[in-house]
C-alpha positions in Angstrom: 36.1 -105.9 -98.7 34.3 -103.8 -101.0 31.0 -105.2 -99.6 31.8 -104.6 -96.4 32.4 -100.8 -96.9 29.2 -100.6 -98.2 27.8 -102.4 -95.3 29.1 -99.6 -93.1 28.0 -96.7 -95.0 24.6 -98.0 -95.2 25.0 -98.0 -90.9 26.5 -94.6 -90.7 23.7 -93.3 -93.0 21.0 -94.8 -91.3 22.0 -93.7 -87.7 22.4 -90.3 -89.3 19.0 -90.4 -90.7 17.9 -91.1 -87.2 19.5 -88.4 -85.5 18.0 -85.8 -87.6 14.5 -87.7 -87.2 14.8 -87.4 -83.3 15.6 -83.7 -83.9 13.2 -82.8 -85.9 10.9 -84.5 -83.5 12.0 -81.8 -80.4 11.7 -79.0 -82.7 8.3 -80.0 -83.7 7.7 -80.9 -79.9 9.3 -77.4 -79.2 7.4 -75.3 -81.4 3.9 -76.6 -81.1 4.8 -75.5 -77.2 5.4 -72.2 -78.5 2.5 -72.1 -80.6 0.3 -72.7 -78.0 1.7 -70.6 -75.5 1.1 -67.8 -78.1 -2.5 -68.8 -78.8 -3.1 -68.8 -74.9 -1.7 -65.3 -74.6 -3.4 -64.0 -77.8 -6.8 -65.4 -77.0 -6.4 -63.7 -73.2 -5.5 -60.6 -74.5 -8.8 -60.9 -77.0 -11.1 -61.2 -74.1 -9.5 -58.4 -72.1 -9.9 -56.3 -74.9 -13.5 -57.6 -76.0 -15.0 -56.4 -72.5 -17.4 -53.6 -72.5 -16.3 -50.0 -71.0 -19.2 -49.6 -68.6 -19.0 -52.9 -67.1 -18.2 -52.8 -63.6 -15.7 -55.1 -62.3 -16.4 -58.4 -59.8 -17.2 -57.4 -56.4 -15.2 -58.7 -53.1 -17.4 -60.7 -50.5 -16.2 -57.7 -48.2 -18.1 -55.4 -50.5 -21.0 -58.3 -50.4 -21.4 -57.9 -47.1 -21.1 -54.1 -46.7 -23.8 -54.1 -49.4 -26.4 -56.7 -46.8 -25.9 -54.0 -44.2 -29.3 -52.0 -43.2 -29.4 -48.7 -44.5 -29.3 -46.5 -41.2 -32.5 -44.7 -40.1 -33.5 -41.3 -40.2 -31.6 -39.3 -37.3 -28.4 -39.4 -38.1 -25.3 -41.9 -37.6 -24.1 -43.1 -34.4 -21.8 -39.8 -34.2 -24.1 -37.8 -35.6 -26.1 -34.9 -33.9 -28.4 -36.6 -31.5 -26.9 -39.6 -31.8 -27.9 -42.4 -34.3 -31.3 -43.5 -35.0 -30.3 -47.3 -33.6 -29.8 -45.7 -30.0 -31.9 -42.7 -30.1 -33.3 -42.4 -26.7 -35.6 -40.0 -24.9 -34.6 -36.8 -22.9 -34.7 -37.7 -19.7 -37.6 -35.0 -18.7 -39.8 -37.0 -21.3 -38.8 -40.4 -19.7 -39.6 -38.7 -16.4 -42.9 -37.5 -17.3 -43.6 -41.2 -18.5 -43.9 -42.5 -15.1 -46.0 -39.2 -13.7 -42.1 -36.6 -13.1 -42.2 -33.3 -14.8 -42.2 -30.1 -12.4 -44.0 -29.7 -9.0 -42.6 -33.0 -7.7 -44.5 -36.1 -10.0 -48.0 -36.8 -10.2 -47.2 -40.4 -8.0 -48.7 -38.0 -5.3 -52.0 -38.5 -3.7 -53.2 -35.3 -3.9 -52.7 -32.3 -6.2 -52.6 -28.5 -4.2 -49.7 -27.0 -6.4 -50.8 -23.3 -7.5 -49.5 -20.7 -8.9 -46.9 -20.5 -11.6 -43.7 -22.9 -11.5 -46.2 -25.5 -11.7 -46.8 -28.9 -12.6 -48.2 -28.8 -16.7 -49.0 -32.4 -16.9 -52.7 -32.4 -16.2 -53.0 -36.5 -16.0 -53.0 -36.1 -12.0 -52.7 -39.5 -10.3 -54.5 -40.0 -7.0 -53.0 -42.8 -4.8 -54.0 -44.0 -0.9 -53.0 -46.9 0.7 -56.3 -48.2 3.3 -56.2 -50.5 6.1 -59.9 -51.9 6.6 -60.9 -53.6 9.6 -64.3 -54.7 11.1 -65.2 -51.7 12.8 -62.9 -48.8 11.4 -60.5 -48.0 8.7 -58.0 -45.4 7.2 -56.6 -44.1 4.8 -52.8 -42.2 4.2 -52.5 -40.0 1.3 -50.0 -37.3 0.5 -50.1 -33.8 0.0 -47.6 -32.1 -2.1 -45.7 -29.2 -1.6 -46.5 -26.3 -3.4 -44.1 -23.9 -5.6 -44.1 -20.6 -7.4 -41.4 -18.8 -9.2 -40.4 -15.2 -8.2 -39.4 -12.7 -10.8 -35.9 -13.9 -11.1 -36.7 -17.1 -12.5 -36.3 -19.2 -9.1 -38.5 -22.0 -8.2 -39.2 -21.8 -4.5 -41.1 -24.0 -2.4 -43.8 -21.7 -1.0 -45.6 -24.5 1.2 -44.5 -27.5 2.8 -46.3 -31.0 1.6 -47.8 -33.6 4.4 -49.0 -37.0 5.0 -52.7 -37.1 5.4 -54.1 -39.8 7.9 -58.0 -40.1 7.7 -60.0 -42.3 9.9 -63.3 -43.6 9.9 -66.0 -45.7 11.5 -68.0 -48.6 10.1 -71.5 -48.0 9.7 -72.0 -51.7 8.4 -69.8 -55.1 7.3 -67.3 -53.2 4.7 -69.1 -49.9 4.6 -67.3 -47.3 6.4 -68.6 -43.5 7.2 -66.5 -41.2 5.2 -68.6 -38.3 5.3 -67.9 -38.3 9.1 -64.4 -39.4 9.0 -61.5 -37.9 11.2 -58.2 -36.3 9.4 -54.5 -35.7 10.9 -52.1 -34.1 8.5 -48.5 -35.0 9.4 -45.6 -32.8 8.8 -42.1 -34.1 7.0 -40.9 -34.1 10.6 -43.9 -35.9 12.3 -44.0 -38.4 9.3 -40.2 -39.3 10.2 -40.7 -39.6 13.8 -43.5 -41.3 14.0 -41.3 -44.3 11.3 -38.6 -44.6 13.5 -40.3 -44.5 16.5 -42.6 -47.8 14.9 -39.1 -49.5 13.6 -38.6 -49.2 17.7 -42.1 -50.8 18.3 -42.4 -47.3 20.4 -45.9 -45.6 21.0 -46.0 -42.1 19.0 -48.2 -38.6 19.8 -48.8 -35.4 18.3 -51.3 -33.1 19.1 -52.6 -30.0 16.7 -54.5 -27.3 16.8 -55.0 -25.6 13.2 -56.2 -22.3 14.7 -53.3 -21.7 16.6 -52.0 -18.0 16.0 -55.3 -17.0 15.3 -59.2 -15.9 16.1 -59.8 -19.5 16.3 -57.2 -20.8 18.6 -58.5 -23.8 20.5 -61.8 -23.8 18.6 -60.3 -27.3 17.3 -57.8 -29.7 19.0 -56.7 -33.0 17.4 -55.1 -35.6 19.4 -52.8 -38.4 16.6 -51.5 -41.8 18.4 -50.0 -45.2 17.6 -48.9 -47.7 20.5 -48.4 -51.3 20.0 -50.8 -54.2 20.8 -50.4 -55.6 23.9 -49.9 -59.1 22.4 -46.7 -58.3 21.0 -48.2 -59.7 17.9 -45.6 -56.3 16.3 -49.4 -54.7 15.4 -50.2 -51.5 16.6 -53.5 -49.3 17.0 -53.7 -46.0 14.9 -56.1 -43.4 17.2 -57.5 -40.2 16.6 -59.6 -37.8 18.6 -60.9 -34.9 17.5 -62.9 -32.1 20.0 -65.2 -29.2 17.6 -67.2 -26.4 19.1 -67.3 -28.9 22.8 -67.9 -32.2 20.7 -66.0 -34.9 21.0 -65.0 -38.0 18.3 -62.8 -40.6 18.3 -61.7 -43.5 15.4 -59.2 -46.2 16.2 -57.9 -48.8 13.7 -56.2 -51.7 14.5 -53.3 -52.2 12.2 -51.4 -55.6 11.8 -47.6 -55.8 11.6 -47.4 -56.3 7.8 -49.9 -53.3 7.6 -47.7 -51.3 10.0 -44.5 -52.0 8.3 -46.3 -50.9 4.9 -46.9 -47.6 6.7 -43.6 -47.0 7.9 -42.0 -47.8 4.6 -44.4 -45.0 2.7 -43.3 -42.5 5.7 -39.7 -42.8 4.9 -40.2 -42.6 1.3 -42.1 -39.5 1.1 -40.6 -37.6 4.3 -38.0 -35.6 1.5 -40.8 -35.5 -0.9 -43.2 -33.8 0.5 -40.1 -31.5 2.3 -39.7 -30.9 -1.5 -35.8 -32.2 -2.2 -37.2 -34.1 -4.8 -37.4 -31.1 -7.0 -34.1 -30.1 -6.6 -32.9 -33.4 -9.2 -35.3 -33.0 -11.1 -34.9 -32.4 -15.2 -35.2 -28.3 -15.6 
């Protein structure tokens, strides 16, 4: 009986010892947890604290990318004065003056006669004609300008009316033409626009002048200007012009094909309010 007694305190005292071994175990578990929680904390704390004062902190890829964008150019930003230098654009007189504009209605006119002051200061005139050359005559249309001046309050008036210059010639030879002896027949913004519709109609058009009229030389010069359509009905017409000078008499006549003729009557309409001068009434001041 005795032995057995002993038998069970050895058991009590060896379940006891491993209880407290098992304990012992978590706490050692439990405070190597610790332990390296505090190391963790301790060695982030270290680095926070090691980093220099001047150093700048990481960037965003938002401030990446504003730092890729292009400095803007010289002119200001895109609300600036003037606008920004990524849409600058010309004043529109300067983009006028690009394609021959500027005062005294654009150099795209044939001939230059502007004088006195409200004129054109671009001096890069450009001469234009459009010819129609045929075996034994051709001719030539070219427009005159309308002249301006400015009176003393500023006001740019139109002191002359422009024109449409026909001039006509014979052939002296295959393509060689006699210009020195050619005929001319200026047409007024009103005969200009008669004489296009009256082609759209496939109609036959006259006008007769006399530049001395209202003067000493009345009659000393009569011009006689005429288109009618070819008899073929090909939609051609023939362009005549008779002249009579001190009792001598010339006449030119050019046959014109229907392409050619619709040519003509497209430059009529475009320059009928040209050389009226309206054109200078849009025009950049």
């Amino acid at each position: 009986m005795t032995t057995m007694r002993g038998q069970r305190g050895a058991g009590r005292r060896s379940v006891s010892a491993l209880t407290t071994g098992v304990v012992g175990a978590e706490a050692i578990t439990q405070n190597s947890r610790l332990a390296h929680r505090a190391t963790s904390t301790t060695t982030r704390a270290t680095a926070s604290s090691s980093s220099s004062p001047g150093q700048q902190p990481s960037r965003s890829m938002s401030s990446d990318l504003g730092a890729m964008r292009p400095p803007p150019l010289a002119g200001g930003g895109l609300g600036g004065g003037g606008g920004g230098a990524y849409q600058q654009q010309q004043p529109p007189q300067q983009q006028q003056q690009q394609f021959g504009g500027g005062n005294g209605g654009g150099n795209y006119y044939a001939s230059n006669t502007n004088g006195g002051s409200g004129t054109s200061s671009n001096s890069n005139n450009v001469f234009v004609d459009y010819g129609v050359y045929k075996t034994k005559g051709a001719l030539k249309i070219k427009c005159v300008r309308p002249t301006f001046e400015t009176d003393a309050g500023g006001r740019k008036i139109m002191k002359r009316a422009g024109g449409v210059l026909f001039e006509l010639a014979s052939s002296t030879a295959p393509r060689a033409y006699d210009w020195g002896n050619k005929g001319s027949f200026m047409l007024s913004g009103t005969e200009a626009a008669e004489l296009a519709d009256r082609m759209a109609a496939n109609a036959p058009c006259s006008f007769f002048h006399d530049p001395g009229a209202g003067g000493a030389n009345r009659g000393a010069v009569n011009k006689g200007f005429k288109t009618e359509p070819m008899p073929d009905g090909s939609g051609g017409l023939f362009v005549n012009l008779s002249t009579t000078s001190a009792g001598n008499k010339s006449f030119h006549s050019v046959p014109v094909s229907y392409g050619e003729s619709a040519a003509i009557r497209h430059i009529l309409v475009y320059l009928v309010p040209r050389v009226l001068g309206f054109d200078e009434v849009f025009l950049p001041q």
